[in-house]
N, C-alpha and C positions, 0 to 999 in steps of 0.2 A: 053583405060582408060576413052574416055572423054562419051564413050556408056554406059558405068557401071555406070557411075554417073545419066545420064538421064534416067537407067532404076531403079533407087535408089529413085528419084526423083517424088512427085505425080503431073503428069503433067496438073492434074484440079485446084489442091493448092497448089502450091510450096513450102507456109507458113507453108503448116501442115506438112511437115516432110515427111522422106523417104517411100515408098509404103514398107510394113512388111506382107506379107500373104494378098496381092489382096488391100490394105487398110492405107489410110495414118498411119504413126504414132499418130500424135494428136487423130485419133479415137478410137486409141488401149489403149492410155493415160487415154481416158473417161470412157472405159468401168472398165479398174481398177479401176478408184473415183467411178466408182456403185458399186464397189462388198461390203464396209461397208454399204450401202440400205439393203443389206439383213439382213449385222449382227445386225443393228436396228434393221430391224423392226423384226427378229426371237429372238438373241441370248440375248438382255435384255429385251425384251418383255416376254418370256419364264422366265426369270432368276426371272422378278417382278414376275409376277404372282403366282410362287414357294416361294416363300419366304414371300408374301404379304398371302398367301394363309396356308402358315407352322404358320407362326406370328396372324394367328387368324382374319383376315380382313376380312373385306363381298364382296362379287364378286362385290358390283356395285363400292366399294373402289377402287377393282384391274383393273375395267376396266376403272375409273377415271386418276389411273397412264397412263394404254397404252394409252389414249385418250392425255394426258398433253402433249407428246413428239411432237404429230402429231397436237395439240394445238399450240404449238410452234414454229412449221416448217410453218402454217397458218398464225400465225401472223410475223416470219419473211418474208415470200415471198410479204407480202404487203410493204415490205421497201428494196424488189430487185431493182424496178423501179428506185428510188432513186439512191442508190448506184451503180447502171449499167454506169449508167450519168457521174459518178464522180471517177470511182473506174476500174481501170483493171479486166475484169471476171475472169481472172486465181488467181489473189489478192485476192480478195473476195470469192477464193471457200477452195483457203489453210489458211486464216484468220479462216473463219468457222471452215475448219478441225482441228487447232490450239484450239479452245475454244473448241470444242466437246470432245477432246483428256483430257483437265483436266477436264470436266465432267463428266467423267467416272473415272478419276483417284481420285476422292473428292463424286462419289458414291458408291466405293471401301474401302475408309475411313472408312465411314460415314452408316448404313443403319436407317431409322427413314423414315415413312411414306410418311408426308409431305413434308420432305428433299430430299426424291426419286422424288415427285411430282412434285415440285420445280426444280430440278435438269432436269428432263426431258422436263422441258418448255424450256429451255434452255438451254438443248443441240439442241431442237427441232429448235429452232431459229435459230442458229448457225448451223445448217444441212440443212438450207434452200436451200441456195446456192449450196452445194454440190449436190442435189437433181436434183435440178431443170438444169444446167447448162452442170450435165454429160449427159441427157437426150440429150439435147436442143444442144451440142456437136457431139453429136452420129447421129442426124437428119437431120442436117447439112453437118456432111463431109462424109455421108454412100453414096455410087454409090445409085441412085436412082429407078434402077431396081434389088439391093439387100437390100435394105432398112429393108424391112421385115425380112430378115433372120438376118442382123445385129441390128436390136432391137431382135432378137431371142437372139441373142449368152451376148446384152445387159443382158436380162431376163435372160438366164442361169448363168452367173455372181453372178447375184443379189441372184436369187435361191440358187446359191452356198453355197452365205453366210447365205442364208436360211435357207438349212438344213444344213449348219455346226452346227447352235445353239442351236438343241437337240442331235446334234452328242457329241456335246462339255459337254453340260450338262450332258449327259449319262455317259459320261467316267469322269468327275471331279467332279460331285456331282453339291449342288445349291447351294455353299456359296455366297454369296453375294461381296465377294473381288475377286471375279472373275473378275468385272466389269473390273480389270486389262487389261485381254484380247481384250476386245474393244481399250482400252487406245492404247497397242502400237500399233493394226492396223494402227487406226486412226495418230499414228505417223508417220509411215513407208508410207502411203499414202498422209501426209503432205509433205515427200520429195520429191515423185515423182509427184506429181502436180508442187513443187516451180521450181523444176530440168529442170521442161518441161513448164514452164510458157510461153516461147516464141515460141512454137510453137502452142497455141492453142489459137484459135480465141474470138474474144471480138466479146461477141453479146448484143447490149445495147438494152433497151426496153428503147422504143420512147414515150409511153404510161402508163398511169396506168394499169394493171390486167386487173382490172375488168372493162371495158370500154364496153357499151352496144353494142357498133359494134362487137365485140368480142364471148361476149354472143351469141349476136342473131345469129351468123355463127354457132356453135356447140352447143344444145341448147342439144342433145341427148349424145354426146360426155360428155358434164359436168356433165348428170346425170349418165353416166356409171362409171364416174370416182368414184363419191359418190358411186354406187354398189361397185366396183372393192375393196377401201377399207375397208367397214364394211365387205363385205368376204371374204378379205383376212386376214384382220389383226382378226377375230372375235375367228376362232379358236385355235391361239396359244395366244391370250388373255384367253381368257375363255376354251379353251379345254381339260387344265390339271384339272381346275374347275370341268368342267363337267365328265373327266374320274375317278379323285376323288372319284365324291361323288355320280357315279353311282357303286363304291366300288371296280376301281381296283387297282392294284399296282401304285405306281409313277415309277416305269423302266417298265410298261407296259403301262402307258400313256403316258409316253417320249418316248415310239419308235413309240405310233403310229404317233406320232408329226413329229418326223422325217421321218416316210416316206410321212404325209404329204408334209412337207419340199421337201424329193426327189422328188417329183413329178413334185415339181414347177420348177425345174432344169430341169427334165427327157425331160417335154413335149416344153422347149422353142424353141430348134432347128428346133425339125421334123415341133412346129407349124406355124416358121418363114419361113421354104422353104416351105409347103403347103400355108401358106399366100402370099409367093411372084406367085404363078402357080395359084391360085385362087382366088385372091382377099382376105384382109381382112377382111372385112363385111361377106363374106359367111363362114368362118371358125368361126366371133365370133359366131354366131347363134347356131352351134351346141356346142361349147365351153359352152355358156349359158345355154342351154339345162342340158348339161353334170352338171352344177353347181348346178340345180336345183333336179336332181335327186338321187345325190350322196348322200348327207348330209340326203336326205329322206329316202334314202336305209338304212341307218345308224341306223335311229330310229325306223324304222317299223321292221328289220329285227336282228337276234341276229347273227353278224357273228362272226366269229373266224379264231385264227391261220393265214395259210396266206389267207386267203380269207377276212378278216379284214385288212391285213396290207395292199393288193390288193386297196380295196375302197379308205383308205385313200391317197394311192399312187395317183392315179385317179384324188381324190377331190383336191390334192392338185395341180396337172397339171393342171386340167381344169379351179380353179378361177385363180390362178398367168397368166394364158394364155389370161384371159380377160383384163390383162392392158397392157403387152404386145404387143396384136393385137390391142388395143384403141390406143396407140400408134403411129400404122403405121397407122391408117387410121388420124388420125391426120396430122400426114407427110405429107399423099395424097392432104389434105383439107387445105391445109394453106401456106401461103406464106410463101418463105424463112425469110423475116423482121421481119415478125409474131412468129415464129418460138419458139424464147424464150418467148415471152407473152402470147403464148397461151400455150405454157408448162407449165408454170406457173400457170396458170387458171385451166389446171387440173388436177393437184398436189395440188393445192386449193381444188379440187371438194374433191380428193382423200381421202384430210388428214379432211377435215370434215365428211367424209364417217367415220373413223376411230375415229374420234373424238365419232360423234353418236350412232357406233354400237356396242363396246361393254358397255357401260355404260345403252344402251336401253335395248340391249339383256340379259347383267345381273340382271338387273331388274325383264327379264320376265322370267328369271331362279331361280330367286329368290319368284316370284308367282307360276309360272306353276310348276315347277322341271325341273331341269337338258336337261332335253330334249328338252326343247322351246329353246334351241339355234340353234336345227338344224329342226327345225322346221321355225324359222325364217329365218336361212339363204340358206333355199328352197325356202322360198317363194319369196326372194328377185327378185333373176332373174327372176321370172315368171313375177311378175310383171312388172319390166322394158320391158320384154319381150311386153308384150300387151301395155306399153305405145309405144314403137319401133314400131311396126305394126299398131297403131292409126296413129300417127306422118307421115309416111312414106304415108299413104294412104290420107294424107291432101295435101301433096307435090304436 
């Protein structure tokens, strides 16, 4: 009996909980508080956009909403530091979950532009924590010669909830009291965080954020993070925009959305065990590649059928794969202390990524046409690309 118990037991952290499939419990805990990451950032991202876009609004309005959430998650992670100090991390993440949960239930209510705008600042605020903390959980208690594969299985989670949000949209239509849907997740995930509150570790930051010793260690890191989100979040902000009102159906621009979505689920595994056998850095390079290409294939070429649903399958694996793999090489690059502060730093980068690109992008959608969104978000990677290889050859 007393062997069953010590092979139950994870004998690196006893605090986290019994080892469940190679893996404490407390990490299994974390990666559940990600899988609402997704349905943020897909299934009401998707939802405004439709509704914001039925109602008459101009893209750079709609990309104003998606931008407010990730506004808000910005300016809550500069008042993490604070509350780390003074507040239990497991407290602080089902607090948040708690307020995001009538966020969603009061913009289910309610729909009115700036009420949605509003309402997404702060849910954004109130999703800080959860963010930042399931990550910075995961990075922590993952064996560190499967690290990679378990920000894989992280990212597939997240993806889940990803493309669930045009799966969901597809089959229920795009009212707006859908918002529901999020509401009880976010319930159902307040209980199993408070349930499992004591087995999961408090990681206080000693520091503020943005502290230039911080900066200056990841200076490439924080700009990938800005890439990672203006192209991820650009196309299921603007992408129903853009398939609109290059005149096709809305159940033909919501599937391509969702295979977008699959994609970003499909490719996290195979790219988390390739990154653990190869290093991260050499998988993001061709990930990046693949980002840059995809989205150009899109506009130069007329595809169709599944040779269309193929590309988006693709584009959507290979950007969701570039914050994933940023990720682990984060992990690689920083101290455990560090850990939560510098997750935080590029969850910062991220959500200003997100904040910038679609309100810029719609803009030059709204000059160029429709097509300058994937126009722009080709040319993103390429050029982080050539700042990466400037950078690297100063070293």
């Amino acid at each position: 009996m007393l062997a069953q118990v010590k092979e139950k037991i994870n004998p690196m952290n006893p605090a986290a909980g019994r080892v469940i499939f190679g893996a404490p419990q407390a990490l299994w805990v974390a990666v559940v508080v990600a899988y609402p990451v997704g349905i943020i950032i897909s299934f009401i991202t998707l939802l405004s956009s439709l509704v914001f876009e039925r109602n008459g609004y101009s893209a750079t309005l709609n990309g104003i909403c998606t931008s407010a959430g990730f506004f808000g998650a910005l300016v809550g992670m500069l008042f993490l530091p604070f509350l780390s100090s003074r507040v239990a991390t497991a407290r602080t993440v089902y607090t948040g979950i708690a307020i995001s949960c009538v966020c969603c239930v009061l913009s289910a209510a309610y729909f009115g532009a700036w009420t949605w705008i509003i309402l997404r600042v702060i849910l954004g605020v109130s999703f800080a924590a959860q963010w930042v903390y399931s990550e910075a959980w995961i990075m922590s208690l993952a064996p560190p010669k499967k690290r990679t594969f378990f920000l894989g299985v992280y990212g597939a989670v997240v993806a889940f909830g990803y493309f669930s949000g045009p799966l969901l949209i597809g089959l229920l239509g795009s009212d707006h009291r859908l918002m529901l849907l999020p509401a009880g997740l976010f319930f159902v995930v307040f209980l199993i965080v408070r349930g499992n509150r004591a087995i999961l570790p408090d990681l206080p930051m000693r520091e503020a954020i943005f502290s230039r010793r911080l900066l200056k260690s990841m200076p490439m890191l924080a700009g990938l993070a800005f890439l990672a989100g203006a192209a991820e979040e650009t196309p299921l902000a603007l992408g129903a925009v853009w398939g609109l009102r290059n005149g096709w159906s809305e159940t033909l621009t919501v599937s391509a959305l969702f295979a977008f979505a699959l994609g970003c689920a499909l490719w996290q595994l195979p790219v988390g065990w390739v990154g653990d056998k190869l290093r991260p850095a050499r998988v993001l390079v061709f990930v990046l590649l693949s980002a840059c290409v995809l989205p150009l294939s899109l506009a130069l070429t007329d595809f169709e059928g599944a040779a269309l649903f193929l590309v988006f399958l693709l584009w959507g694996g290979a950007v969701f794969s570039i914050y994933t793999l940023a990720l682990a090489v984060l992990a690689e690059r920083t101290r455990a202390q560090d850990i939560a502060r510098a997750n935080g730093l590029y969850i910062v980068m991220f959500s200003a990524g997100v904040v910038a690109g679609p309100p810029v992008i719609g803009a030059a959608m709204e000059a160029g046409g429709p097509d300058w969104m994937l126009y722009c978000l080709s040319a993103m990677p390429l050029v982080f690309l050539a700042f990466w290889t400037a950078f690297r050859r100063r070293e």
